[in-house]
C-alpha positions as CSV (number, residue, x, y, z in Angstrom):
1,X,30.2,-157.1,-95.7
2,X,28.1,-155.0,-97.5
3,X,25.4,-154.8,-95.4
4,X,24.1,-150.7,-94.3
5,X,21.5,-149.7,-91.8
6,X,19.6,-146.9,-92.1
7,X,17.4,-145.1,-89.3
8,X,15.2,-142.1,-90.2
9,X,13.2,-140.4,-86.8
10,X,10.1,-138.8,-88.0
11,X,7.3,-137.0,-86.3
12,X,5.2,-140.3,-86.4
13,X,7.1,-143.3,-86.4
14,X,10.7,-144.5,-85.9
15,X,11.6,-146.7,-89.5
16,X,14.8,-148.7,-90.4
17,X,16.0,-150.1,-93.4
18,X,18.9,-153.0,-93.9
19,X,20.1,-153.0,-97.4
20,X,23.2,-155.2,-99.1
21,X,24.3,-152.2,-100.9
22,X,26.4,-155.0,-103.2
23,X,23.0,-157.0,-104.3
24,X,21.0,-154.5,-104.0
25,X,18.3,-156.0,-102.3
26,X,16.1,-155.2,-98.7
27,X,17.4,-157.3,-96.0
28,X,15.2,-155.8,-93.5
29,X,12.9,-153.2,-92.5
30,X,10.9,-151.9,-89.2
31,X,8.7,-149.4,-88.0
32,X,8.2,-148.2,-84.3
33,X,4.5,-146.1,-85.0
34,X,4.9,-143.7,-81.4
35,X,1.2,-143.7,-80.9
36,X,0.3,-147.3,-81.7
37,X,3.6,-149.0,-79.6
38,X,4.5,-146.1,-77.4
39,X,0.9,-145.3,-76.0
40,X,2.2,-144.6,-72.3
41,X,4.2,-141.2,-74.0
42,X,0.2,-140.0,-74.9
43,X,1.5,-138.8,-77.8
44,X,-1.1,-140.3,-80.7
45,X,0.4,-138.4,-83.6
46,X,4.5,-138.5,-81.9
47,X,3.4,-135.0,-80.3
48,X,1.5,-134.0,-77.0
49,X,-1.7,-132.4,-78.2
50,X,-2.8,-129.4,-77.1
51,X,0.4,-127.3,-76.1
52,X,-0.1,-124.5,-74.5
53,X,0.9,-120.8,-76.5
54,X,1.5,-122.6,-80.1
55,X,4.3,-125.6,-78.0
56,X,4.6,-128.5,-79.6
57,X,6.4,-131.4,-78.0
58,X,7.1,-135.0,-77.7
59,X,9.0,-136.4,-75.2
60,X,12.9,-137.5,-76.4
61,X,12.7,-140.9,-73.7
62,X,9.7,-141.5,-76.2
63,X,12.6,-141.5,-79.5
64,X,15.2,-143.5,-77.4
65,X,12.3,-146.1,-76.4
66,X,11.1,-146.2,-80.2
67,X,15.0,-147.1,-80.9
68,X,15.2,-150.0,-79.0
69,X,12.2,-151.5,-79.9
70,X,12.9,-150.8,-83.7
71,X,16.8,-152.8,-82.8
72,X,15.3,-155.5,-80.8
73,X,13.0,-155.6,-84.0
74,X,15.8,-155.9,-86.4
75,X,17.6,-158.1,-83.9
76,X,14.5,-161.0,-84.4
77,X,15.1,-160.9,-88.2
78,X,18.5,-160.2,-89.4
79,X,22.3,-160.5,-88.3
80,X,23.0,-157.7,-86.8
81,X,26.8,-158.2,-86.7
82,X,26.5,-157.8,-90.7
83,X,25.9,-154.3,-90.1
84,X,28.9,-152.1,-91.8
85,X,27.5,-149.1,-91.5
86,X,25.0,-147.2,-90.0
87,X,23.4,-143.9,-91.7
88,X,20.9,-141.7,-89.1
89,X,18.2,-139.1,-90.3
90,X,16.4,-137.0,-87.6
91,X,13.4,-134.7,-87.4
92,X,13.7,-131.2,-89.0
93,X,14.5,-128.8,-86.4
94,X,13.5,-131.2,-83.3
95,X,16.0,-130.4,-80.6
96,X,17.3,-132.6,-77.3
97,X,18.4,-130.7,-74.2
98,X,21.6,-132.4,-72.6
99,X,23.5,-131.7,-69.4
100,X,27.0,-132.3,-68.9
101,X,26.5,-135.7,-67.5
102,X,26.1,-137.0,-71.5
103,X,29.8,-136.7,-72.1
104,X,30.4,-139.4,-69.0
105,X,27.2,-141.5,-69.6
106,X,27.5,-142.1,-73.4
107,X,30.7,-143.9,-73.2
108,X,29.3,-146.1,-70.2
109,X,25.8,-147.6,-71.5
110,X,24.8,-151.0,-70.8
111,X,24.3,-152.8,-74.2
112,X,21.4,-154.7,-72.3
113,X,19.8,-151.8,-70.5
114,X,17.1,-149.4,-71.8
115,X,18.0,-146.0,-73.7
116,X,15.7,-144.3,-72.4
117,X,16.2,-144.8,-68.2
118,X,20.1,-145.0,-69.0
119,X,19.8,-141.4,-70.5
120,X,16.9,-139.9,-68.6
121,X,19.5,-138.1,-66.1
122,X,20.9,-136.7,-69.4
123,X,18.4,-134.5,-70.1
124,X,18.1,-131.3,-69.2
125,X,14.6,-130.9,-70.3
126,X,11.5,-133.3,-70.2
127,X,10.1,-132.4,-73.3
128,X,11.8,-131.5,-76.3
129,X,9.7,-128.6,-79.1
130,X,9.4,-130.1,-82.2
131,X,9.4,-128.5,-86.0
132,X,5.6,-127.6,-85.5
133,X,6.3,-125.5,-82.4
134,X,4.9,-121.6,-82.9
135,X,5.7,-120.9,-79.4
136,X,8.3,-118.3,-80.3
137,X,7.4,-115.7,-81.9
138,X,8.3,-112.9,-79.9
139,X,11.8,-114.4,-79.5
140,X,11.6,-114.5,-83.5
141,X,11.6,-110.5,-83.9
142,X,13.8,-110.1,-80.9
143,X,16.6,-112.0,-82.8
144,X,15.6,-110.0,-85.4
145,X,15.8,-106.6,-84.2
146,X,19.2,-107.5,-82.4
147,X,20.6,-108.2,-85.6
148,X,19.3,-105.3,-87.5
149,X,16.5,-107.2,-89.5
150,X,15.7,-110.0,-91.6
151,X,18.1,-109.7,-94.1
152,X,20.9,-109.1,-91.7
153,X,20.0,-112.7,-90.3
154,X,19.0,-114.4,-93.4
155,X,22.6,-113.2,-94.6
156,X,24.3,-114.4,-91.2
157,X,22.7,-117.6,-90.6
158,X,21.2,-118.5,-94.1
159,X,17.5,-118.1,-92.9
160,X,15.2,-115.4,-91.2
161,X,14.7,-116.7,-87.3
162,X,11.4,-119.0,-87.8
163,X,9.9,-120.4,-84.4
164,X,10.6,-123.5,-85.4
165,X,14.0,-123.4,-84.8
166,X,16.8,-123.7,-82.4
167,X,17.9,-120.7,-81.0
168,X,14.5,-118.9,-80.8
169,X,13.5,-122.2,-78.7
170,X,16.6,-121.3,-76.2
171,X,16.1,-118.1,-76.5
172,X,12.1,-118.6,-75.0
173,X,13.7,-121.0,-72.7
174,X,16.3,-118.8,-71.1
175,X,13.5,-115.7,-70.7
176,X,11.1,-118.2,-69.0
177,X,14.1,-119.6,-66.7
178,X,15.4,-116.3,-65.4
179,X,15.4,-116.1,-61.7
180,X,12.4,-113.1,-60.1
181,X,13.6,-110.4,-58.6
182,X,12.0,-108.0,-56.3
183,X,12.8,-104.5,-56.8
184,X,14.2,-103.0,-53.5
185,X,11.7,-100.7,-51.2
């Protein structure tokens, strides 16, 4: 078999591409558009407009949704059992939230059952900030100043903190999950 499967998640659309890597031909290719198939997530562009303080996100049941329909797609056309490999790319610095229930789930999903309402229960967040997300700014220069600058965390971690990414997201997320406390009288 030289058959590979390839699955790139992008802002917009959910694509695959079947090649016989020995003949070097297509054998098949699909598209899952978010807004055009997946209207119920009311995300037009794969994001919820208008996020409140610069959030951008999309809903990850929205991706696992977009992942069946782009297999069942593939299923209609090809073999799937000719399938070798399989070779994944995801969005740049979109993150999923898990809870400990993933490491039991994953191994148990139902071939014939939706992605999305076997993993909902998996998710420790609804919505998921994608690479457009400016929510974090603050979170940016705290990392920063913890770490004694920009070139102190460029040099640790290979970039200056950008509000795109990971941990300034769970950074924001911790400081808007921390329990109130009253002062005592």
């Amino acid at each position: 078999m030289s058959w590979v499967l390839g699955i790139d998640s992008s802002t917009q659309s959910c694509s695959a591409l079947v090649l016989d890597v020995q003949q070097m031909t297509i054998v098949a290719e699909s598209t899952i558009v978010f807004g055009e198939q997946l209207p119920q997530y009311n995300a037009p562009h794969g994001f919820i407009p208008n996020g409140e303080s610069g959030e951008v996100l999309a809903d990850p049941q929205m991706w696992l949704d977009a992942l069946d329909l782009l297999l069942a797609d593939l299923q209609q056309k090809i073999d799937m059992s000719k399938i070798a490999a399989v070779c994944g790319a995801g969005q740049q610095h979109g993150s999923v939230y898990l809870n400990s229930g993933w490491f039991d789930r994953v191994g148990t999903l139902n071939p014939g059952g939706s992605l999305a309402r076997q993993l909902a229960p998996c998710l420790s967040r609804s919505l998921s900030p994608i690479w457009m997300d400016h929510s974090t700014t603050a979170e940016c220069q705290e990392i920063t100043a913890a770490m004694g600058g920009k070139a102190a965390v460029c040099e640790r971690s290979g970039s200056i903190a950008i509000e795109r990414f990971t941990g300034p997201q769970i950074r924001r997320f911790y400081k808007l999950q921390l329990p109130v406390t009253t002062p005592p009288a």
